[in-house]
FIVO-919958 format. One record per residue (C-alpha): residue number from 1; z, x, y. Coordinates in nm, 4 decimals, always signed. Last residue first. Layout:
<pts>
nr_zz_xx_yy
NUM_Z_X_Y
...
</pts>
This chain:
<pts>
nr_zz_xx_yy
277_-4.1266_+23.6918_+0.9199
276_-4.4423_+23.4736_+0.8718
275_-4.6455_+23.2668_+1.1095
274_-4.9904_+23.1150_+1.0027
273_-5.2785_+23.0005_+1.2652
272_-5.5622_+22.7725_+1.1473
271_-5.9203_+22.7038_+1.3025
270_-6.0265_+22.3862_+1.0897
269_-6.4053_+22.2640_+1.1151
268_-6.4810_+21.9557_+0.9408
267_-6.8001_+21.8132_+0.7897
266_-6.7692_+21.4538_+0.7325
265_-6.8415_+21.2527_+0.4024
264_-6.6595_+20.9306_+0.3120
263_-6.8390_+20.5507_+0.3930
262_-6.7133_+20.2586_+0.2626
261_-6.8730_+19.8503_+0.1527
260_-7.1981_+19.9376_+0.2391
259_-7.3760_+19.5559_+0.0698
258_-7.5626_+19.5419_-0.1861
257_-7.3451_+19.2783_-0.3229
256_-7.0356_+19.2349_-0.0747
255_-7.0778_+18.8705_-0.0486
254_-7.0395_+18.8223_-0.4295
253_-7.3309_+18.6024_-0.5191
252_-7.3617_+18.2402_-0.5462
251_-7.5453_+18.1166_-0.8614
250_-7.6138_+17.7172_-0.9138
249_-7.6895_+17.5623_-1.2375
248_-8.0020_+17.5660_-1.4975
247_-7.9914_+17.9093_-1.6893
246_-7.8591_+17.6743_-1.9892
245_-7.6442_+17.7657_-2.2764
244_-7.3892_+17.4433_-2.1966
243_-7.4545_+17.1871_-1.8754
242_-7.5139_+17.2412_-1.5243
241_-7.3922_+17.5779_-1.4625
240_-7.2140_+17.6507_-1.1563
239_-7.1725_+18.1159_-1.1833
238_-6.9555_+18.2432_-0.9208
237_-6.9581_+18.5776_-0.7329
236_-7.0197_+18.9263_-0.9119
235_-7.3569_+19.0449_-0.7921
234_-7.1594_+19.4380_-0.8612
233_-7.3807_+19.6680_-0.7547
232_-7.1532_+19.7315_-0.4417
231_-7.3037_+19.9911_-0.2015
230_-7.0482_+20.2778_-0.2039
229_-7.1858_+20.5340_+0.1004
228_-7.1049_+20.8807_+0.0519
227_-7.1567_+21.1829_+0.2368
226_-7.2331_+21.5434_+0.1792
225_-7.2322_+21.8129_+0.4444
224_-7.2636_+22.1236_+0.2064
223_-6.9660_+22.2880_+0.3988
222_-6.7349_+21.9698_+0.3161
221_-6.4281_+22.1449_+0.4690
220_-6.5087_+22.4487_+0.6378
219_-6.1947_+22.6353_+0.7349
218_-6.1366_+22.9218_+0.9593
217_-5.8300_+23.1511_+0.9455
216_-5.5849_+23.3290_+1.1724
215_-5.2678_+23.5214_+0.9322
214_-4.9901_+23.6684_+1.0746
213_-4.7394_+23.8786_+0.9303
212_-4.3722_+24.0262_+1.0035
211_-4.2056_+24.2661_+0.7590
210_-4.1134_+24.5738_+0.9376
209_-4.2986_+24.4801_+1.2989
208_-4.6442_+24.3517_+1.2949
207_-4.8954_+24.2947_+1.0159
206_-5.2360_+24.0863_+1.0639
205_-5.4094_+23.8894_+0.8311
204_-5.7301_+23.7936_+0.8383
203_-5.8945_+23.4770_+0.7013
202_-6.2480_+23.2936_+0.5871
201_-6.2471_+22.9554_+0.3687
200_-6.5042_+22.7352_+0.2606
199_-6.4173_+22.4283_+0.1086
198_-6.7356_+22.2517_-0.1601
197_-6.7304_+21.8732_-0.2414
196_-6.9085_+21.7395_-0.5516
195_-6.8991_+21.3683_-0.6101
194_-7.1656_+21.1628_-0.9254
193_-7.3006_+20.8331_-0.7754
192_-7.1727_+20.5115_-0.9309
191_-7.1669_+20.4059_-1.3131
190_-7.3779_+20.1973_-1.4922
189_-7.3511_+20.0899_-1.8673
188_-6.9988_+20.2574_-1.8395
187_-6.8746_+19.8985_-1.8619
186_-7.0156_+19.6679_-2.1215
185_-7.1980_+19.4157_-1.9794
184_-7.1921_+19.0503_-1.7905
183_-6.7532_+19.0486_-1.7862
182_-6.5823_+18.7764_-1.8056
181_-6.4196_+18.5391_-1.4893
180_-6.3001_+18.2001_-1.5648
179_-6.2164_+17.9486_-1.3120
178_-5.9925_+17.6795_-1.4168
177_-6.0868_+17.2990_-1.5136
176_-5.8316_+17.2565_-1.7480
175_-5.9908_+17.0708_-2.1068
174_-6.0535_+16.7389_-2.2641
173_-6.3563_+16.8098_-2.3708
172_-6.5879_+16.5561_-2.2490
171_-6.4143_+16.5722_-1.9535
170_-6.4513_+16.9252_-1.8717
169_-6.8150_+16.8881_-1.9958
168_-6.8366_+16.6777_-1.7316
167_-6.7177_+16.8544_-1.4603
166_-6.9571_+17.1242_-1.5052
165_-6.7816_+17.4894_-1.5540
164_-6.6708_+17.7161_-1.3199
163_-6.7747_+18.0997_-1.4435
162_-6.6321_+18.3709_-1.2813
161_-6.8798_+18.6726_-1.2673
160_-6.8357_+19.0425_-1.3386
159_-7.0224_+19.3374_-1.3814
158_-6.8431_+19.6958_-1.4164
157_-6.9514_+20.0680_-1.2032
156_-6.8191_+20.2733_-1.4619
155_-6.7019_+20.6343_-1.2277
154_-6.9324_+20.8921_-1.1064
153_-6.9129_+21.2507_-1.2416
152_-6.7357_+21.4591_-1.0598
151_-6.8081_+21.8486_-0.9417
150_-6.5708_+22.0425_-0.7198
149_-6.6054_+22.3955_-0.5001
148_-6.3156_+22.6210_-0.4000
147_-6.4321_+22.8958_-0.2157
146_-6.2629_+23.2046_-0.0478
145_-6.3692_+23.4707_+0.2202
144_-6.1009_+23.7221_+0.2831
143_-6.1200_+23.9790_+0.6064
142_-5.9411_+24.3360_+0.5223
141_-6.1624_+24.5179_+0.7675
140_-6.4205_+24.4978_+0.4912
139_-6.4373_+24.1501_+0.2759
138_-6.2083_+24.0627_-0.0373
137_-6.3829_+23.7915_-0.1934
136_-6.2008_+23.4714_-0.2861
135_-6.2605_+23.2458_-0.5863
134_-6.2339_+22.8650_-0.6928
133_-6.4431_+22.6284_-0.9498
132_-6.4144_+22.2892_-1.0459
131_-6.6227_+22.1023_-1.3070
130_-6.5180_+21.7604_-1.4067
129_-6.7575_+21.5803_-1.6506
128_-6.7293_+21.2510_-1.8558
127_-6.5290_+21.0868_-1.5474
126_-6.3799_+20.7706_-1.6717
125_-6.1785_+20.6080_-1.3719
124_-6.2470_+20.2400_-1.5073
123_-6.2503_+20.2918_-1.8643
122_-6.5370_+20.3497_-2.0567
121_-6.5630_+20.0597_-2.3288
120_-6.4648_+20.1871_-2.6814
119_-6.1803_+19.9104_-2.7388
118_-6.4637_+19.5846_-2.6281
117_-6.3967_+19.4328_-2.3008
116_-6.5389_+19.0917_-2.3065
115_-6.2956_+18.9098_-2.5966
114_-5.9954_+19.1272_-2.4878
113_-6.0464_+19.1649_-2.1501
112_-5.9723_+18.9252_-1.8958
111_-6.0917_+18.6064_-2.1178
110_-5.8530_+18.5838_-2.3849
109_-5.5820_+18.4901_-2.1358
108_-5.2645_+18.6042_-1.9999
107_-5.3290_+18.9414_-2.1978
106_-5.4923_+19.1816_-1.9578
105_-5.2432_+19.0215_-1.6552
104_-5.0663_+19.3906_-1.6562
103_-4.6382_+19.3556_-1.5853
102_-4.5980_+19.6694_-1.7536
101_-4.6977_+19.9086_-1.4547
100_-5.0005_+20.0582_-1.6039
99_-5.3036_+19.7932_-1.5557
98_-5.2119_+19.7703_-1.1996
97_-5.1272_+20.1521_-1.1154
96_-5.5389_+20.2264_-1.2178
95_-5.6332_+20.3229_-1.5884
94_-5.7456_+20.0000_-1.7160
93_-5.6849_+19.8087_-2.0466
92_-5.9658_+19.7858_-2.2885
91_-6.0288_+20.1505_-2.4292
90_-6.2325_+20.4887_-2.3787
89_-6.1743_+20.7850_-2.2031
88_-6.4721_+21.0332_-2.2732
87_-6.3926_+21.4024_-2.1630
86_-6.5751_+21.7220_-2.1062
85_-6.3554_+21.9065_-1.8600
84_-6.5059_+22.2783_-1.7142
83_-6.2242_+22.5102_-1.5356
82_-6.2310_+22.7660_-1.2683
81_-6.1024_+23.0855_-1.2027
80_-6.2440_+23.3877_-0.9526
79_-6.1484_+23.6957_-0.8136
78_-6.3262_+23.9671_-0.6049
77_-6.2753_+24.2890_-0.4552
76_-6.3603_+24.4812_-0.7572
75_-6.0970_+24.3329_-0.9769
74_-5.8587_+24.0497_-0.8435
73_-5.7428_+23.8564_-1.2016
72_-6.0856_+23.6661_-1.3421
71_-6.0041_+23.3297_-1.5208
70_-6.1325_+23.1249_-1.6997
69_-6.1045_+22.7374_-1.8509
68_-6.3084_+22.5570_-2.1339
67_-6.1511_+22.2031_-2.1456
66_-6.2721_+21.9997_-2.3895
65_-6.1740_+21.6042_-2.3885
64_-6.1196_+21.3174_-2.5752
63_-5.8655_+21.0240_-2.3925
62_-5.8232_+20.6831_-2.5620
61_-5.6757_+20.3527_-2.4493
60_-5.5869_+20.0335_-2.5912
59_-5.4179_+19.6906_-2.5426
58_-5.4024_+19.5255_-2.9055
57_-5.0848_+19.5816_-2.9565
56_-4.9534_+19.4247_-2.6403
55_-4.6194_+19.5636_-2.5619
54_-4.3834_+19.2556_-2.4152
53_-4.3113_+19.0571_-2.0893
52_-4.3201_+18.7093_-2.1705
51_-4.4693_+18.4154_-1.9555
50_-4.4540_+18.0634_-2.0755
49_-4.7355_+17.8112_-2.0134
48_-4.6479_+17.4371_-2.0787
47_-4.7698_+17.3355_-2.4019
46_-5.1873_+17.2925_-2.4526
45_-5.2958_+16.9332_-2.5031
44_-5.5105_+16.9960_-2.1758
43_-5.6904_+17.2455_-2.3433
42_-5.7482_+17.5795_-2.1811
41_-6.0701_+17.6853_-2.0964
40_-6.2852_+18.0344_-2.2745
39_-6.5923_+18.1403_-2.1351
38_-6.8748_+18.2982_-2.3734
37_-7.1559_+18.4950_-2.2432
36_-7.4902_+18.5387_-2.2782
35_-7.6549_+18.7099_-1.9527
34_-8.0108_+18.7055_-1.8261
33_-8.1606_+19.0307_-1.6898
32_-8.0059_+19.2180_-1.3916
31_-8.2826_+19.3827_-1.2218
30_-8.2639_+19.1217_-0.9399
29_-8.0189_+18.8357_-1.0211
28_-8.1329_+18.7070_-1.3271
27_-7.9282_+18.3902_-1.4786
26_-7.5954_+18.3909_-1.6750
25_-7.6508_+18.2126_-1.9561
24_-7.3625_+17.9966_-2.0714
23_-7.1323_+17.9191_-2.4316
22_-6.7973_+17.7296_-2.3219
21_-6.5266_+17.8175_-2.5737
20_-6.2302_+17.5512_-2.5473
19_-5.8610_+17.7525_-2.5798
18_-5.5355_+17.5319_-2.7040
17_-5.7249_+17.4746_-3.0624
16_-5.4290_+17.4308_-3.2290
15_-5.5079_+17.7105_-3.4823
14_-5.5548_+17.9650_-3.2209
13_-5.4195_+18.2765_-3.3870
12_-5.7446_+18.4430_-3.3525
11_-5.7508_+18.3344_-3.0203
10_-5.5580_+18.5461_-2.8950
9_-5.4122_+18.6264_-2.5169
8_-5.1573_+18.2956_-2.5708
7_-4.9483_+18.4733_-2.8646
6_-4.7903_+18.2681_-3.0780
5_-4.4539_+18.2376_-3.1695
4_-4.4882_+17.8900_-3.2392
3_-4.1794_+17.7703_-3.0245
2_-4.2097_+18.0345_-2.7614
1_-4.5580_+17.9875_-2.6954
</pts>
């Protein structure tokens, strides 16, 4: 608000009481156990909304990591390098393009994330352990045979829900009937499958002429054969309660819960030819 200086994301500056809490359990959806949450609706007496563009100071990230890296030089026929990353990126604005690009939504509200994403929340391309490793073998009659295998942990798999509250209480309370969506737990609480991938390589190379070469090769990408299917964990969908901390109300689930929402994974053979002169 341009007139108070104040800051619409916060409600610690909220002395005018422009955002409502609404307290609600989330009900059981499978595993899931009951949810406590808090929803926050803006007052009707609010002024009209007025978008800045500014640095948020309360918008966070924070990257730890140990890299142990080595490398073996061609020795013996053989060399090899590779790398192990022990990280932990914490914080309560995303990663991805969206939450980057200066014009994030993080702080239109207090509900995206600073009330339900706490600062030491994974973030949501967090891998806690990257392992990559790459060598080639010198094999007779001058044929090479190379690797280059990769290890990923699996990313924060988050819970959602957007809460629509009971038109009476919207009444009662003199407040903007608009949807809400918070957070049901803390992400990094479960995260998806972990990805490794391995490349095979073999290739000969073939002189002609003063300086000309040519080089045939075979590639085997995804030699182990692995593939991926994301199922969405996420129940997500929209939350009708009846009335204030109450289970009573009506759930509808996201449509893509449990649900095959890609599929990656498919061995490919590549024969390759490689001109030089």
């Amino acid at each position: 608000d341009p007139d108070s200086d104040k800051d619409w994301y916060t409600i610690t500056q909220d002395t005018q009481g422009w955002w409502i809490p609404f307290e609600t359990i989330v009900p059981e959806v499978d595993d899931f156990p009951d949810t406590q949450v808090s929803a926050y609706y803006r007052s009707s007496n609010t002024p009209v909304l007025f978008y800045q563009v500014k640095n948020v100071p309360e918008l966070k990230r924070k990257y730890q990591a140990l890299e142990i890296a080595f490398q073996k030089r061609m020795l013996n026929n053989l060399q090899l390098n590779g790398s192990l990353v022990i990280s932990k990126t914490t914080g309560n604005i995303g990663l991805n393009y969206d939450a980057s690009s200066g014009f994030s939504r993080a702080a239109d509200n207090p509900n995206f994330l600073l009330v339900n994403l706490p600062e030491d929340s994974s973030l949501d391309i967090d891998r806690p352990l990257v392992l990559k490793l790459m060598g080639t073998y010198q094999l007779p009659y001058d044929f090479f045979a190379s690797c280059y295998y990769t290890y990923m942990s699996g990313t924060p798999l988050p819970r959602s829900v957007t809460i629509i509250p009971p038109a009476s209480w919207v009444q009662d309370n003199n407040a903007y009937s608009e949807p809400a969506t918070v957070l049901l737990e803390k992400p990094g609480t479960r995260r998806a499958e972990p990805y490794h991938n391995l490349d095979l390589r073999i290739e000969k190379e073939f002189r002609f002429g003063s300086s000309g070469r040519i080089s045939m090769y075979v590639d085997i990408l995804n030699a182990l054969g692995k593939k991926y299917s994301f199922i969405s964990k996420n129940d997500g969908g929209f939350w009708f309660p009846d009335a204030e901390n109450t289970t009573q109300g009506t759930r509808v689930l996201s449509e893509n819960y449990k649900k095959i929402t890609s599929l990656s994974g498919t061995r490919m053979i590549r024969l390759g030819l490689n001109l030089r002169f």
